[in-house]
N, C-alpha and C positions, 0 to 999 in steps of 0.2 A: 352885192354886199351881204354878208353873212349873220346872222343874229348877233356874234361875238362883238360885232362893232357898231353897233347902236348903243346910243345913247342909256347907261348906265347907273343906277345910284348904289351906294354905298351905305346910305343913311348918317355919312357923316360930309361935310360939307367940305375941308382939306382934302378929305380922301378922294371924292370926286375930283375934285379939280386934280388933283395928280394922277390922277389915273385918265382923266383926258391928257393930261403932257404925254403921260404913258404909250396911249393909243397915238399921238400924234409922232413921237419918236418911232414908232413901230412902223407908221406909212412912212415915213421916210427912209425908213432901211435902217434907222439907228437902232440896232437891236440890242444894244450893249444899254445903255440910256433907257431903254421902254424897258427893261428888266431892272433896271437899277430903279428905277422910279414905279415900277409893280412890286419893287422890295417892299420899298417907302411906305405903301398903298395896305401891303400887309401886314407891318408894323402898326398902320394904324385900326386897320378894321380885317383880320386874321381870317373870318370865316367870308368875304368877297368873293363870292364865285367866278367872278368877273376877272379880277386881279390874276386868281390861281391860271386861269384860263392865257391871258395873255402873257404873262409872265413865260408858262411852260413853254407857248410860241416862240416870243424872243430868244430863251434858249436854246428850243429845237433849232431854231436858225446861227447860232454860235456854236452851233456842233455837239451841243451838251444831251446828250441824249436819253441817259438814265434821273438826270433831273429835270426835263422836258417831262419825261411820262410822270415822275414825281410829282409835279406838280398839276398836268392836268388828271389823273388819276384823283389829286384831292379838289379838283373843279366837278368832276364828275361826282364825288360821293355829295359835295353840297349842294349841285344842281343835276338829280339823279333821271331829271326826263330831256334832259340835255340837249336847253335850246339853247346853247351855247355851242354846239356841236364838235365837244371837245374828241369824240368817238372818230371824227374825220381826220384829226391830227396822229390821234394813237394809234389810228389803222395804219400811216404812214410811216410811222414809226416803228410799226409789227408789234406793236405792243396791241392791238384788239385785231380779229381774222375782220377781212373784208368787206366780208357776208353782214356783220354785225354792226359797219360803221354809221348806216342811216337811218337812226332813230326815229320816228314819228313827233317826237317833239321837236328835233332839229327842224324838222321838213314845215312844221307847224309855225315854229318862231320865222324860216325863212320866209313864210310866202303872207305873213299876217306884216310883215316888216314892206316886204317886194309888192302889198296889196294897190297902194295909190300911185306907184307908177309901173304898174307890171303892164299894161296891153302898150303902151305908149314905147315902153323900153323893147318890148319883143320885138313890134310890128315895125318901130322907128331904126331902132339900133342892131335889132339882130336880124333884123330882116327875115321877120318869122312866117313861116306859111304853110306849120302844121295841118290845121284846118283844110286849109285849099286844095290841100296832096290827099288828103285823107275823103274829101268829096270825090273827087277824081277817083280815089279807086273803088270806090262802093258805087260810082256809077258803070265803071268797068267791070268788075265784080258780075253787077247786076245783069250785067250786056251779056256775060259769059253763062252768069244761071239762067239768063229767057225771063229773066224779073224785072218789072219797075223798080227801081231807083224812088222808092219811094216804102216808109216802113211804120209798125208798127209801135209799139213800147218800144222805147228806147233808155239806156244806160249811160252817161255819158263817166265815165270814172278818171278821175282829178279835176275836173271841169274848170278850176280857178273861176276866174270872172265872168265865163262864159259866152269865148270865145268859137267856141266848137258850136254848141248851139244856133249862134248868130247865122253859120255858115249851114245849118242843118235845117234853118228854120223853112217850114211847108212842107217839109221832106216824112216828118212824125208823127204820128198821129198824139202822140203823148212823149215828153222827155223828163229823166228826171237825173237829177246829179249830185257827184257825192265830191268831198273834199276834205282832207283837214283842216285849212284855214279857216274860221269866221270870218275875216276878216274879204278872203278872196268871196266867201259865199254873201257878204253884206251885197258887194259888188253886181255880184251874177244876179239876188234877187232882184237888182234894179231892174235889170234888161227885162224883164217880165215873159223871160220866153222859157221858164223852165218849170214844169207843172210842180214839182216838189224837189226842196234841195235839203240835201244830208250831211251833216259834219259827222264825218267817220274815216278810218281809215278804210281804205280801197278792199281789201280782204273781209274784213268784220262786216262790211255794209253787202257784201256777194252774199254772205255766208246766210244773213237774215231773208235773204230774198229768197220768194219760193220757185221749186222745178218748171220750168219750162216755161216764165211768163214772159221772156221778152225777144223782140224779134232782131234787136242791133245794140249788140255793146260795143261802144268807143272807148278809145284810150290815146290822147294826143299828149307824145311826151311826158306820156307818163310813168313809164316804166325807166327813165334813168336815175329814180328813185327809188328802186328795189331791185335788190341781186336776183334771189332766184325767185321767179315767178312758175312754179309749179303750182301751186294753192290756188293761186288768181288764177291762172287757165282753167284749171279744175273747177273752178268754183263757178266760173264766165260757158263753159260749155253746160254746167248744167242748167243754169239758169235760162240759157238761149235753148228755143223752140228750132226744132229741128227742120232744116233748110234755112236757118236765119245767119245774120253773121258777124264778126268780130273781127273790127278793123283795128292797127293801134299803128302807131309810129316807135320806135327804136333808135338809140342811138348803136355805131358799130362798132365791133370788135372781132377783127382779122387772126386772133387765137381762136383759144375752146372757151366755152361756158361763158365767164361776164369776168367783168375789172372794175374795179374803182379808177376812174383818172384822175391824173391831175385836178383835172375841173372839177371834181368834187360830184362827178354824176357816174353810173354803171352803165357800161358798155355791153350788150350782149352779142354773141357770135352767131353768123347764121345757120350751122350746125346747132348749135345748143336751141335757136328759136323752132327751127325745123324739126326737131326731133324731138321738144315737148311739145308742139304742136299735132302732131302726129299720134305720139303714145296716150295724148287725154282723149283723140276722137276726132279731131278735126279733119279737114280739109281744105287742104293749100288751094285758094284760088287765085293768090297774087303775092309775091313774093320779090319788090322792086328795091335797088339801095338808091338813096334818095338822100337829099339835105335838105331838114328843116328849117335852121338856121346859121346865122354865121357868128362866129365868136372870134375875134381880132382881124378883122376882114377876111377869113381863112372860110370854105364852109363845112362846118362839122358833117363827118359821114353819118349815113343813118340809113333804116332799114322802113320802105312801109308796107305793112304787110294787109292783107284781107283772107281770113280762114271764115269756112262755112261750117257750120255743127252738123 
């Protein structure tokens, strides 16, 4: 479920309620109806971020294309950190580049929204076992360096609930994790296994950290929420102490560079992971295509990799 469809106010009490008809016309496929009733919604309360938002939806899906962006173009200027994540529709539309569809506030609103049933729906429904693929290769990794499987400061980057952790836990002498949700991080502080947690974005929270202090950075599915990860490589190689290493999961993509998909996550190619891995410094030590999870009973491809600094 995506922030756009949670629950809403207007600050007018009419207006709500039509704009739940709105959204309820819209699950149903009536997109003629959830446009006509996001009219309604804007007749009565004109600056509803909300409204603009769904409205442009409904008519993206009637073919209407230049008043699709029209209108979430005006969703975007009234909610400009767009946890609405109107930048995902416009990117579909070629109306915003790619690269620029996944705001931090979108990613922010999705996982404080996804926070109280997010391990339940991974582990239940998608049959998730990032974590599990991600230990396995850091103890291969380690077989292949002549290393304990076993490590020092650790990074865990997106960490949500802290799930990664649970599976790392003995393994670190220290772990710390960074996230944009609060919401995901109220969660993680429960588990009481992560020495210090950070609300930041993934890049800005590398950037603070100093040269050479840590000996394993993670990243589980984290990267299908960011296009190009240049920065984060760069920023992750320097921070890790040389012979340390940097595991992360990927999801795939069989062209060049990365995609936006359907599914609202970026795809990157094993050329483009290969070849930024390589040009910041690294060292391929495992390089497997793998599926983390399933999404329609189908299981999404994906990439897990382990590079050494």
């Amino acid at each position: 479920m995506s922030p756009a469809s949670t629950s809403r106010s207007s600050g007018d009490l009419l207006a709500d309620r039509r704009y739940e008809y709105a959204r309820g016309a819209f699950d149903e496929k009536d997109f003629e109806a959830a446009a006509d009733l996001a009219r309604q919604v804007l007749d009565l309360v004109p600056d509803f971020a909300a409204a603009h938002a769904l409205l442009g939806r409904s008519v993206a899906e009637l073919g209407q294309a230049d008043a699709a962006v029209a209108a979430l173009r005006k969703a975007l200027i009234l909610e400009p950190e767009d946890a609405l994540g109107v930048k995902l529709d416009l990117a579909r539309l070629g109306a915003v580049a790619p690269e620029e569809a996944m705001s931090d506030g979108y990613v922010r609103a999705l996982f404080d929204d996804y926070a109280p049933r997010f391990e339940r729906h991974l582990t239940q429904s998608l049959s998730y076992r990032g974590p599990d693929l991600l230990i396995d290769a850091l103890r291969r990794a380690c077989s292949k360096r002549m290393r304990l499987d076993r490590f020092g400061p650790t990074l865990d980057l997106g960490c949500g609930t802290g799930l990664m952790a649970k599976a790392l836990a003995g393994r670190c002498a220290r772990i710390e994790g960074v996230d944009l949700s609060p919401r995901m991080l109220e969660k993680a502080a429960k588990e009481k296994l992560y020495d210090a947690l950070h609300e930041s974005d993934l890049v800005g929270f590398l950037t603070g950290r100093a040269d050479e202090e840590a000996d394993l950075v993670i990243a589980a599915d984290v990267f299908v929420y960011m296009a190009d990860l240049e920065t984060a490589f760069r920023e992750v190689h320097r921070v890790l102490r040389r012979g340390s290493l940097f595991a992360f999961t990927a999801q795939a993509h069989d062209g060049a560079g990365f995609v936006l998909g359907e599914d609202a996550r970026y795809a990157h190619s094993e050329p483009y992971l290969s070849q930024l891995a390589v040009q910041v410094g690294f060292t391929p030590v495992l390089f497997e295509r793998v599926s983390t999870r399933m999404d329609r009973g189908q299981p999404v491809p994906g990439f897990l990799v382990a590079l050494e600094r």
